[in-house]
C-alpha positions as CSV (number, residue, x, y, z in Angstrom):
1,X,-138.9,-127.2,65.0
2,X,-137.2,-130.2,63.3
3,X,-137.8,-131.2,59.8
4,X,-136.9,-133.8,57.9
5,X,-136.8,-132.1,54.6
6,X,-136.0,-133.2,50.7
7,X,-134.2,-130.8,48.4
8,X,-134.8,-130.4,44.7
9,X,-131.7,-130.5,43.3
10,X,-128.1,-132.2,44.6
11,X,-125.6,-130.0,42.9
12,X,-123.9,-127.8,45.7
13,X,-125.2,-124.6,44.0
14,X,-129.0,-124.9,44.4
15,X,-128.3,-126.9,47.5
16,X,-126.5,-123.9,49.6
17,X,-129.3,-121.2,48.0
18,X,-132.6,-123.7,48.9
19,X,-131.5,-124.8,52.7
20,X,-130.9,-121.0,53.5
21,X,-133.9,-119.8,52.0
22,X,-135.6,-122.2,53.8
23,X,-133.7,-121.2,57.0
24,X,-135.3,-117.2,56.2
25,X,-138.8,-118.5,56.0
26,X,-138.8,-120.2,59.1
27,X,-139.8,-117.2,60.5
28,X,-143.3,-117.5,58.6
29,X,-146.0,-119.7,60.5
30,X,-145.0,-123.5,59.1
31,X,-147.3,-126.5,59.4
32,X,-145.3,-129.9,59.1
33,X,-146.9,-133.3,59.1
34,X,-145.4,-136.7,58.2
35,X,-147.4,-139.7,57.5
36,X,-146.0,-141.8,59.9
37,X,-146.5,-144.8,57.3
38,X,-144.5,-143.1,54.7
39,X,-141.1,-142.1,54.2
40,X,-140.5,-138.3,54.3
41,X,-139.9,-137.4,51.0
42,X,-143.8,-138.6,50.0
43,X,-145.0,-137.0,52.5
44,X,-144.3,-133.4,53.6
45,X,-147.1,-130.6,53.4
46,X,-146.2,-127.0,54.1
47,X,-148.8,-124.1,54.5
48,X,-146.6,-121.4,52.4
49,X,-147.9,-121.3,48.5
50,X,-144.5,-121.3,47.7
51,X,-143.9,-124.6,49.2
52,X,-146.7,-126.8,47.4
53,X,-144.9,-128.4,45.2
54,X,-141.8,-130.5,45.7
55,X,-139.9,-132.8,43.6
56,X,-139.0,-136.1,45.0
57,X,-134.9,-136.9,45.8
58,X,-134.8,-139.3,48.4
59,X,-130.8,-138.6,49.3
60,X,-130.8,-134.6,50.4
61,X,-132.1,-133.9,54.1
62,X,-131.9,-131.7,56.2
63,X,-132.8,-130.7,60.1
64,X,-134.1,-127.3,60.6
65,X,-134.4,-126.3,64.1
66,X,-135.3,-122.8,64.5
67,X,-137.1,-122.1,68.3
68,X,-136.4,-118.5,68.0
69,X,-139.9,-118.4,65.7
70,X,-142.8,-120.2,67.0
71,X,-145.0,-123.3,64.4
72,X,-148.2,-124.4,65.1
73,X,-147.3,-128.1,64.2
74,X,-144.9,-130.0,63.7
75,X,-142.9,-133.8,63.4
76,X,-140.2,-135.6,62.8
77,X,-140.3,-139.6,61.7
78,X,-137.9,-141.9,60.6
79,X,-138.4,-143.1,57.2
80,X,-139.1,-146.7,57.1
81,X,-137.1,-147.4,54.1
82,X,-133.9,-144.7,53.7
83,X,-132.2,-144.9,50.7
84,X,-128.9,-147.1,49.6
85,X,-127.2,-147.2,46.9
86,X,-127.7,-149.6,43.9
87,X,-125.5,-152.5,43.8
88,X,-124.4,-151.6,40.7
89,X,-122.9,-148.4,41.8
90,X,-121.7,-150.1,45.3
91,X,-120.1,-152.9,43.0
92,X,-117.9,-150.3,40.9
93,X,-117.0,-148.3,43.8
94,X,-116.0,-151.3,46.0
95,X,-113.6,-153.0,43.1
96,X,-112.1,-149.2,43.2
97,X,-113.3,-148.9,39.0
98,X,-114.4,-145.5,37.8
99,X,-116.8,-144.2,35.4
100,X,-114.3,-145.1,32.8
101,X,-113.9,-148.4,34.1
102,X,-110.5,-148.0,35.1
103,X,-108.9,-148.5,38.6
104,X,-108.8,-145.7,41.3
105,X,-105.2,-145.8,41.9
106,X,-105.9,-143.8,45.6
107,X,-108.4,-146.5,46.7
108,X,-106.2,-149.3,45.5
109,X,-102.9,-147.7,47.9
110,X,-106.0,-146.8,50.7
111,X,-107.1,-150.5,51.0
112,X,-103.4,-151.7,51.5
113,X,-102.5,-149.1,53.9
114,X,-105.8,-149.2,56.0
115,X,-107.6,-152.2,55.4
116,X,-110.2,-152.6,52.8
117,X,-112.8,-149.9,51.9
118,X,-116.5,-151.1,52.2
119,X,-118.9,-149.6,49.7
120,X,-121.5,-152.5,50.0
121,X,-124.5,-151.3,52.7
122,X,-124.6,-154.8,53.3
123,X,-120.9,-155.5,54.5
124,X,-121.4,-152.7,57.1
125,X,-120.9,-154.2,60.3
126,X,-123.5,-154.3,63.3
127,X,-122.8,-151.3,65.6
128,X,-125.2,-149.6,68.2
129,X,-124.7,-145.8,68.7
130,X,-124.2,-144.0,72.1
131,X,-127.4,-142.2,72.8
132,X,-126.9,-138.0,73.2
133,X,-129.1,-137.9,75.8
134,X,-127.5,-139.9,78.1
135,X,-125.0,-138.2,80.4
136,X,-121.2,-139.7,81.4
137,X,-122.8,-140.8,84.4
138,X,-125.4,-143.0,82.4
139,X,-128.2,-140.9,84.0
140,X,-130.9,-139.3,81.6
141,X,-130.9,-135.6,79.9
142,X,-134.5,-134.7,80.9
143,X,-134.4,-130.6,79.7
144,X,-132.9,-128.0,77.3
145,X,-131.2,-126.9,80.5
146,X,-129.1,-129.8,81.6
147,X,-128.2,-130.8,77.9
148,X,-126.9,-127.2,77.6
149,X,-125.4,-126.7,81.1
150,X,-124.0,-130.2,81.2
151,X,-124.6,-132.5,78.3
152,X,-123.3,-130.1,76.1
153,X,-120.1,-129.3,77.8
154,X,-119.4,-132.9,77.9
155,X,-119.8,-134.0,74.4
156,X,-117.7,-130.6,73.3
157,X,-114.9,-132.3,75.9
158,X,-114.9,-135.4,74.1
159,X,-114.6,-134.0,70.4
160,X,-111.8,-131.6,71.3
161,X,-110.2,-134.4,73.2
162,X,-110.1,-137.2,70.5
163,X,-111.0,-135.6,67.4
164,X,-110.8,-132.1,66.6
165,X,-108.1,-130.8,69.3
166,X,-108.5,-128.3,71.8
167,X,-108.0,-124.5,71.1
168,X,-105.6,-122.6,73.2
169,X,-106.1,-120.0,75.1
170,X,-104.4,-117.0,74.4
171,X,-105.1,-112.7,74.5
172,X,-104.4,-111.3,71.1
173,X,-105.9,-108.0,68.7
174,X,-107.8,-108.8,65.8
175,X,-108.0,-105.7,62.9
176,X,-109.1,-105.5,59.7
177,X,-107.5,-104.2,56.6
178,X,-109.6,-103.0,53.2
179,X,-107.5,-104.0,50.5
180,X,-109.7,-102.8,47.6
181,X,-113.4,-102.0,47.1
182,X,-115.6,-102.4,44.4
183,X,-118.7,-100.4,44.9
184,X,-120.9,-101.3,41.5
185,X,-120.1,-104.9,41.5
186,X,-122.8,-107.2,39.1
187,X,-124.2,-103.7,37.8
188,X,-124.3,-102.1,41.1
189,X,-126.2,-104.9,43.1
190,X,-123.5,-105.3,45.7
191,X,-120.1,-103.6,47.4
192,X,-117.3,-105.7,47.0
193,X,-114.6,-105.6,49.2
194,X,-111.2,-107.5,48.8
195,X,-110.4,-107.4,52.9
196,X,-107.4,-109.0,55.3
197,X,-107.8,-110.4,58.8
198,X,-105.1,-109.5,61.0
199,X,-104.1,-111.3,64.5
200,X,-101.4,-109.6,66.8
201,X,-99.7,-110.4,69.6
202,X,-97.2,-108.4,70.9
203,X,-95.2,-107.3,68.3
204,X,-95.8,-110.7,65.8
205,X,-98.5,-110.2,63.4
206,X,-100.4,-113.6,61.5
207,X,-102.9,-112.7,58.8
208,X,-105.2,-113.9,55.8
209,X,-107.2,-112.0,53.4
210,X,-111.0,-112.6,53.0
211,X,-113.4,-110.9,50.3
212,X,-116.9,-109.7,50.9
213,X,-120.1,-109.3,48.9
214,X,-122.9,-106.9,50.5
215,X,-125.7,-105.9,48.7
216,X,-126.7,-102.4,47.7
217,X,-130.2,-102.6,47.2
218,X,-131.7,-103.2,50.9
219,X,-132.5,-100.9,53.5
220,X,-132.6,-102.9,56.2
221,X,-129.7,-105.7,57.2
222,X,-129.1,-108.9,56.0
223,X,-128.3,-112.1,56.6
224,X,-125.4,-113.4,55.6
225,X,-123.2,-116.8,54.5
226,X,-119.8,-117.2,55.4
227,X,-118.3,-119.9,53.0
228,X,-114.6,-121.9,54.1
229,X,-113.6,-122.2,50.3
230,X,-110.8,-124.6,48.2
231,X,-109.5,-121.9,45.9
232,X,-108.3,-118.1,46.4
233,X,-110.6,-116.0,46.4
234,X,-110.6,-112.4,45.7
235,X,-113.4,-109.6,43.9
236,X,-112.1,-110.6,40.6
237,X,-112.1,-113.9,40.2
238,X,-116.1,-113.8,41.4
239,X,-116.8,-111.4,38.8
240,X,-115.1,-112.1,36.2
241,X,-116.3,-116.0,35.9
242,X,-119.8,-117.0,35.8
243,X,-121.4,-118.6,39.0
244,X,-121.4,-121.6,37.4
245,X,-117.8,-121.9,37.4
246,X,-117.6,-121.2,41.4
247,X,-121.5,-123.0,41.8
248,X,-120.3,-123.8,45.2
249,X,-119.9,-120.5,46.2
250,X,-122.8,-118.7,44.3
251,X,-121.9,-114.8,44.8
252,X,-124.6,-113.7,42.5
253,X,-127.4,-115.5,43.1
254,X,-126.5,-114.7,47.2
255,X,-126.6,-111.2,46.3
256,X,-129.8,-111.4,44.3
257,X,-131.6,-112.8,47.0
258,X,-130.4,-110.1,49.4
259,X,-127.8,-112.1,51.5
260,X,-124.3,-111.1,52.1
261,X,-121.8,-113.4,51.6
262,X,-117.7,-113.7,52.5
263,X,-114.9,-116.4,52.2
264,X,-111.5,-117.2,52.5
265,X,-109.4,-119.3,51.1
266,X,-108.7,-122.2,53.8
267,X,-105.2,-122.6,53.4
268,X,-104.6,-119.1,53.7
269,X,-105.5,-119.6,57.4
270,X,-103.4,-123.1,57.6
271,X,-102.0,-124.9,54.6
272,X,-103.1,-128.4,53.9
273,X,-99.8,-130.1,54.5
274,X,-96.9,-131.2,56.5
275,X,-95.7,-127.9,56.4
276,X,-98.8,-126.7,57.7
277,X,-98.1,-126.2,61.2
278,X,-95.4,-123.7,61.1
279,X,-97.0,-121.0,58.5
280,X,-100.2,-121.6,59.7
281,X,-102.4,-119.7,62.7
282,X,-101.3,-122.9,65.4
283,X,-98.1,-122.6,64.6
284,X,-98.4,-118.9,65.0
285,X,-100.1,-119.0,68.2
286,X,-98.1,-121.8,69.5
287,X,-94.8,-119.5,69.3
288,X,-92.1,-122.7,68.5
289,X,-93.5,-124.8,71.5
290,X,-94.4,-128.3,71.2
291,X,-98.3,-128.3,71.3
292,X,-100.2,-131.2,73.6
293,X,-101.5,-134.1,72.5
294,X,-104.9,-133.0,72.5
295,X,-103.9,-129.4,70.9
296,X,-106.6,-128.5,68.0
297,X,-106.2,-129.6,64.4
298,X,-106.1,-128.0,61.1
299,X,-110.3,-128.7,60.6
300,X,-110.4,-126.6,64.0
301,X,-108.1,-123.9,62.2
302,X,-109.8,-123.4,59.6
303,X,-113.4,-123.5,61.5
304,X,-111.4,-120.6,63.6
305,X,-111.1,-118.6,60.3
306,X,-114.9,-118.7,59.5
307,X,-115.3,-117.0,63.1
308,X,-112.7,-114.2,62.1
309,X,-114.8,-113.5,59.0
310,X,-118.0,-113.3,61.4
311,X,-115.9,-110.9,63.6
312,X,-115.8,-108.5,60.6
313,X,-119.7,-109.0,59.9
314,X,-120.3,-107.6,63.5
315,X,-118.5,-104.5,62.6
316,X,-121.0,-103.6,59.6
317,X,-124.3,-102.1,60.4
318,X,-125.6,-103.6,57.2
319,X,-125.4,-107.1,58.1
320,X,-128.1,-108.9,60.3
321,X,-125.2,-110.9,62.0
322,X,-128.2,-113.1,64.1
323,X,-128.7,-115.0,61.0
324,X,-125.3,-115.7,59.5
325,X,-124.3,-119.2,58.2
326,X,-121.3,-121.1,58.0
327,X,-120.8,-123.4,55.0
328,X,-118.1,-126.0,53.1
329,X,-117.6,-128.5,51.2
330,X,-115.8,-131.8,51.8
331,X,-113.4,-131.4,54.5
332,X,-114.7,-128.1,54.9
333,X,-117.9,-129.4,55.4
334,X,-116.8,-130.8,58.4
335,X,-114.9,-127.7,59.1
336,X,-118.0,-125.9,59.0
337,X,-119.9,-128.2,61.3
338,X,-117.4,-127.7,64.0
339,X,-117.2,-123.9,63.4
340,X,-120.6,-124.0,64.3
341,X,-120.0,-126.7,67.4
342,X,-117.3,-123.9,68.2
343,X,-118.9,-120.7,67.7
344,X,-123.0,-120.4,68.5
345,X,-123.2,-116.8,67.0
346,X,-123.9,-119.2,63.5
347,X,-127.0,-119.6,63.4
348,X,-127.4,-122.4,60.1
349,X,-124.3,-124.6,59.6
350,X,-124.7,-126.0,55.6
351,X,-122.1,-129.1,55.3
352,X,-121.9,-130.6,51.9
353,X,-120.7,-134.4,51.3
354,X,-117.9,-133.9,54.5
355,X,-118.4,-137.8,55.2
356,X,-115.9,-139.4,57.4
357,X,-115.3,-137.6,61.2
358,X,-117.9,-135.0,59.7
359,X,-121.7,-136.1,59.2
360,X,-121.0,-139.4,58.8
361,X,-121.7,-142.1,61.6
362,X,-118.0,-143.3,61.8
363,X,-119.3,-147.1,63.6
364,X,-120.8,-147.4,60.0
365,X,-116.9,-148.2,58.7
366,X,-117.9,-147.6,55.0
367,X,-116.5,-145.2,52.3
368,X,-113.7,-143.6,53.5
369,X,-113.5,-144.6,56.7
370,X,-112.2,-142.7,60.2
371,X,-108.8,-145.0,60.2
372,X,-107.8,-143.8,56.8
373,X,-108.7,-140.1,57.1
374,X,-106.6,-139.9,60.1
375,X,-103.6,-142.2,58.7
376,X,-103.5,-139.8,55.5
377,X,-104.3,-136.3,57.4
378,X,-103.1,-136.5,61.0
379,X,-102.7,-132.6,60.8
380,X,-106.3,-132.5,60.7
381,X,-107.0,-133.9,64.4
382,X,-105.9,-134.2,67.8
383,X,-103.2,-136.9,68.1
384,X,-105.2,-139.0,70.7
385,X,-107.3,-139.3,67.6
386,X,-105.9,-142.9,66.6
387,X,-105.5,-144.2,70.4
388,X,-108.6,-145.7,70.4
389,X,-108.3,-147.2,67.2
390,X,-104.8,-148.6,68.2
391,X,-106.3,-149.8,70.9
392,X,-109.3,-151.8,69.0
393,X,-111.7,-149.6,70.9
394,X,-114.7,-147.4,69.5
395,X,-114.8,-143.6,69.9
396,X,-117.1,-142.5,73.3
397,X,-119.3,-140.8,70.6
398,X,-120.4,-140.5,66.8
399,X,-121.3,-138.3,64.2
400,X,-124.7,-137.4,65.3
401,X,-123.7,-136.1,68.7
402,X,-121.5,-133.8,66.6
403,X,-125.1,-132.6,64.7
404,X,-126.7,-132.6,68.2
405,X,-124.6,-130.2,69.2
406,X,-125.1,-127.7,66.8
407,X,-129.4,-127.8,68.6
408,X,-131.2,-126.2,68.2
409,X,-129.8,-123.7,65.7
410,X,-130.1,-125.1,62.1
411,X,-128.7,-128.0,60.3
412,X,-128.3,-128.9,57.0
413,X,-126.3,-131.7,55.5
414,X,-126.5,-132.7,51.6
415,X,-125.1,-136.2,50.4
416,X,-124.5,-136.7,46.7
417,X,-126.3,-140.1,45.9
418,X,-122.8,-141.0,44.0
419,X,-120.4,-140.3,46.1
420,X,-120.3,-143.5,48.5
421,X,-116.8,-142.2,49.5
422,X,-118.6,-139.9,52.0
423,X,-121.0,-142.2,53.0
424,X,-124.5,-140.1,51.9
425,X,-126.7,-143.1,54.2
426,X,-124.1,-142.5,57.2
427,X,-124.7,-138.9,56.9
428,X,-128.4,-139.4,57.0
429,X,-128.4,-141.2,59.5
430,X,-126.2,-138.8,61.9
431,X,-129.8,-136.7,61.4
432,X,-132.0,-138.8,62.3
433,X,-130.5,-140.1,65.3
434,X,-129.9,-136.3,66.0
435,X,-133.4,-135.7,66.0
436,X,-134.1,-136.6,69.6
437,X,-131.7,-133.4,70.8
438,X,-133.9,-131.4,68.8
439,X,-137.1,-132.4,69.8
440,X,-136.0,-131.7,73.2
441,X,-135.8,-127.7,72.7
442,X,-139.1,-128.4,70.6
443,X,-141.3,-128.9,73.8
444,X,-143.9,-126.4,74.6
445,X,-143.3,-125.4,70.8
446,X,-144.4,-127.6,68.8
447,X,-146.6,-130.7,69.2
448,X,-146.2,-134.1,67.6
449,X,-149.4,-135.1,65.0
């Protein structure tokens, strides 16, 4: 199935909490029509009661494809009309002049550095996109079988080649350490456990400590969220301070709704520098040699991390580990979209404003564009990366082969309307021109109305 579907609310909170519970109900018999003279968000009807009525935001989509449970109907159609931001906004942004009205310092050094950063929809240049469905050899995909037996494969090639890096291969032992355990955490709804992940080889140990949330309260297993998180994170400091404080990892409310839920701390995996490298899991696993060009980045370390924590998941009888997500925000947004690429044990990827080399199209050259997310965070990416660009050639893909990857397990990108930095319209659009991968696995499972 593939929807096209408008959220109620943009915040990162309700955002996470509404894309996977509509991820649990896809198991329930859906009926999805689109006025094919309407844009989406005007026009989506859905059988269950609980779905009647939704509130208009024409900026938050997402793509649910979920073939495991069989709909009676269903379409996709591009909106004639998608949204843009107001020139007033696109105005401030591109003269680099915040809220306050005074000048972005970053931007200002950005534009020198990388050339100047478009925030005006109309200054976006013409660009045509390479379609997914078309093989290396410019012959058609025609099934769900040769996109995943060879499409597939060849599109993975090209993002660990110029983007993301290539992860070695290497023999190691992963265990797992209980730090502490909490067994009446929010009143007794949920176990907390404060645990560490720890990779050997040989006699060399590299490890990073995660903390998990299971509920008490359910007698059958779960599903469960595995969030890449910006701060430390630890039983504590999810107890003691409201959700609203951490809204963009909302323990509670997860727990309420009988999910599990872990994280880590992403620079506990790799830290987000220079020095990166050496205390991090490459630098580990690369024992002091000098890695290849095309060796895998810090976005593909960290991605590797979320797959640890879902190691640990399969170890506990209480967790349904068929319908685990992966979710981030930012840079780990896009961490989380190749984690999902990387690893197709998650079944919902949730990326939230990642933007540039994540859901955005990258041939779109607005907000902050692929040049400058390179030139400031080359740790983040292979190093053949910025060959094409040196070479004033395009990328062999975009974005929305990177969402068409993830097909047909579930999708779900969210764009804040005010942050052009991250393109929200090039993340949109990444979906939509994902849509045709989807619709692929959809035949013989759903019809078009």
């Amino acid at each position: 199935m593939i929807l096209l579907y408008p959220m109620q609310d943009s915040d990162s909170e309700n955002t996470l909490l509404r894309a996977e519970f509509h991820s649990s109900v896809a198991k329930r018999k859906l009926e999805v029509q689109l006025d094919p003279q309407s844009p989406p968000h005007t026009n989506v009807k859905m059988s269950h009661d609980k779905f009647s009525k939704i509130q208009k935001l024409p900026i938050l989509f997402c793509i649910l494809a979920v073939l495991l449970f069989k709909t009676q109907s269903c379409a996709a159609q591009h909106p004639e009309e998608p949204w843009i931001a107001s020139s007033e906004l696109a105005e401030r942004w591109n003269r680099h002049i915040n809220r306050e009205g005074k000048t972005i310092e970053y931007f200002e050094r950005m534009s020198k550095l990388y050339g100047p950063l478009n925030f005006v929809e109309s200054k976006v240049p013409e660009y045509s996109l390479p379609d997914p469905l078309i093989f290396d050899d410019a012959t058609p995909v025609t099934s769900a079988d040769e996109w995943y037996n060879k499409r597939q494969p060849e599109l993975m090639n090209a993002f660990r080649t110029y983007m993301y890096g290539r992860r070695p291969k290497f023999h190691y032992t992963l265990r797992f350490e209980k730090e502490e355990e909490l067994t009446d955490a929010f009143n007794g709804a949920a176990t907390a456990r404060n645990m560490k992940a720890i990779v050997s080889i040989g006699d060399r140990e590299f490890s990073f400590p995660f903390v998990v949330f299971i509920p008490n309260k359910v007698d059958k297993p779960v599903p469960a969220v595995v969030h890449i998180k910006f701060w430390h994170v630890s039983i504590e400091n999810n107890i003691d301070e409201p959700d609203e404080t951490y809204s963009i990892w909302p323990v509670k409310k997860l727990i309420e709704r009988d999910y599990a839920t872990e994280s880590f701390f992403y620079e506990n995996v790799e830290p987000d520098n220079k020095e990166g490298f050496v205390k991090g899991i490459r630098g580990f696993l690369a024992e002091s040699k000098t890695p290849p060009q095309d060796a895998w980045g810090s976005l593909s370390a960290w991605a590797w991390g979320a797959s640890r924590v879902l190691d640990y998941l399969e170890s506990l009888d209480s967790v349904d580990t068929s319908r685990t997500a992966v979710s981030g925000h930012s840079r780990l947004g896009t961490a989380a979209l190749w984690a999902a690429c990387e690893d197709n044990r998650f079944a919902v990827v949730y990326s939230n404003c990642s933007g540039s080399t994540g859901a955005a199209i990258t041939r779109r050259q607005f907000g902050l564009h692929a040049r400058l997310s390179f030139g400031e965070f080359p740790l983040w990416y292979s190093s053949v990366f910025f060959d094409p660009f040196l070479q004033g050639q395009e990328l062999p893909f975009d974005q929305h082969e990177l969402i068409a990857l993830i097909a047909p397990r579930g999708v779900y990108v969210s764009s804040a309307d005010r942050d052009l930095a991250a393109d929200p319209k090039g993340e949109y659009t990444s979906l939509v021109e994902a849509a045709p991968v989807f619709r692929l696995f959809a035949k013989g499972m759903c019809r078009r109305t």
